[in-house]
C-alpha positions, 0 to 999 in steps of 0.5 A, spaced: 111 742 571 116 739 568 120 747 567 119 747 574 122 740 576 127 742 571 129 749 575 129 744 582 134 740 578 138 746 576 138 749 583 140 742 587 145 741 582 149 747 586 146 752 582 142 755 589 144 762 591 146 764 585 142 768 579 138 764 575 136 765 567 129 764 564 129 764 556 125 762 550 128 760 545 127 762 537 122 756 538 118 759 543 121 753 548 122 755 555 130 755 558 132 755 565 140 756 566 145 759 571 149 762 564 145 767 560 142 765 555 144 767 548 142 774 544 137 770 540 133 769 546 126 772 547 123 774 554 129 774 558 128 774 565 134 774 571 132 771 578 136 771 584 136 765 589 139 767 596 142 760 599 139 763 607 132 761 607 126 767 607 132 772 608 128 777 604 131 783 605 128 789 609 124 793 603 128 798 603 134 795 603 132 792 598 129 798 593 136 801 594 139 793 592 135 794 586 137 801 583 143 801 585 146 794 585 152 793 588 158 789 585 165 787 587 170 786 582 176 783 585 182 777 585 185 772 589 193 775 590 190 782 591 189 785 598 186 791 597 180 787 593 180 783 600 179 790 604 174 792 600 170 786 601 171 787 609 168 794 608 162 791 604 162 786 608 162 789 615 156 795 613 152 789 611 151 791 604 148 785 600 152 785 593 155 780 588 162 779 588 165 777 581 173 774 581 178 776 575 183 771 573 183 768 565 183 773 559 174 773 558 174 774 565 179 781 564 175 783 558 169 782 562 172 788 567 175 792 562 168 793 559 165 794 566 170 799 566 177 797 568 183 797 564 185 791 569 187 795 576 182 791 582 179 793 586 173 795 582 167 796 585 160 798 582 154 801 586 149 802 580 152 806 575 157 809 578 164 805 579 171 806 583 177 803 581 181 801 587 180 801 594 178 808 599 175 807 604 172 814 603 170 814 597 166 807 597 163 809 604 161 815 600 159 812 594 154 807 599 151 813 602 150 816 596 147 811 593 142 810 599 145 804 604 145 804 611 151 806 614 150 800 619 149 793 617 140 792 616 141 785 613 136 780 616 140 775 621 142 769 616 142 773 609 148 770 605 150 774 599 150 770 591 156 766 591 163 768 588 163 767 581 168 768 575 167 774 572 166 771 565 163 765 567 164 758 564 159 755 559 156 748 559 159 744 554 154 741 549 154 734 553 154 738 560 148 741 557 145 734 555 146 730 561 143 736 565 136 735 559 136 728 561 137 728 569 131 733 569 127 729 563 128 723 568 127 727 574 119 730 570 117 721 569 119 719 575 114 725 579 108 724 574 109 716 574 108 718 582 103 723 580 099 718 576 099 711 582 091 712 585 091 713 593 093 707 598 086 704 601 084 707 608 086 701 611 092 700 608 098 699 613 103 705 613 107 701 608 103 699 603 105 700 596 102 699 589 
């Protein structure tokens, strides 16, 4: 219960519509975070949260998604990575968009394969840098998307996100363990009062 409530928390606190890690630590002690858990960490899982309720992706859709995830490297003064977005956007593809802006965030896109020009897009194992229309088009289509949008009405991609995102500090982290261990007393507190009398009024509290 508690590593549930813990992930409530963690979703209401802004995380929602984002990535989600669960991790064991080298106690065997269960994390969630929205950063990913440190090499050490055993039974790495990875969970994605759409922010539009029950809009799953149709399943075919979401076959290609998962071969051949689509991510977007872009910044904030570049207008090439702005048509990009609009061709993604306007196909219905469903992808994650990273931005690029402090030296971790450029050492991220150098390893995925940029040595700093933007737009760089991936579709799975493939990658292009700069934007064509063709070219990405061609990319899309070979990876299997539609050439027409099939996203279910109110789908929302994960929210954009810093290429290297910022850890937790140390306090961030404890504040976070104290809300969620609050949070887990208070609903077995509630969990534990007996139930109100049959006649009791609508109001009636222990």
């Amino acid at each position: 219960m508690r590593a549930a409530l813990t992930l409530l928390l963690l979703l209401a606190a802004g995380t929602a519509g984002a990535q989600m890690y669960k991790w064991k630590d080298a106690k065997g002690v269960t994390h969630y975070s929205d950063t990913p858990p440190p090499a050490s960490a055993r039974q790495a899982e990875v969970k994605n949260f759409n922010s539009a309720p029950g809009a799953d992706l149709p399943a075919l859709l979401a076959e290609v998604a998962r071969s051949h995830p689509v991510v977007l490297y872009t910044a904030s003064d570049c207008a090439a990575c702005a048509e990009g977005r609009a061709l993604l956007q306007a196909r219905g593809i469903p992808y994650s968009e990273k931005t690029v802006s402090t030296a971790d965030d450029h050492a991220v896109l150098k390893k995925a394969g940029s040595a700093g020009q933007l737009p760089l897009l991936l579709v799975g194992q493939n990658k292009q840098i700069g934007f064509e229309t063709a070219t990405w088009d061609g990319l899309l289509s070979s990876a299997g998307y539609p050439a027409s949008s099939a996203l279910p009405p109110g789908y929302r991609n994960p929210p954009v996100g810093s290429a290297a995102p910022r850890r937790p500090s140390a306090a961030e982290r404890e504040r976070q363990a104290q809300e969620a261990a609050r949070a887990a007393a208070e609903e077995e507190a509630r969990s534990k009062r007996p139930p109100p009398p049959a006649n009791a009024p609508p109001d009636f509290q222990f």
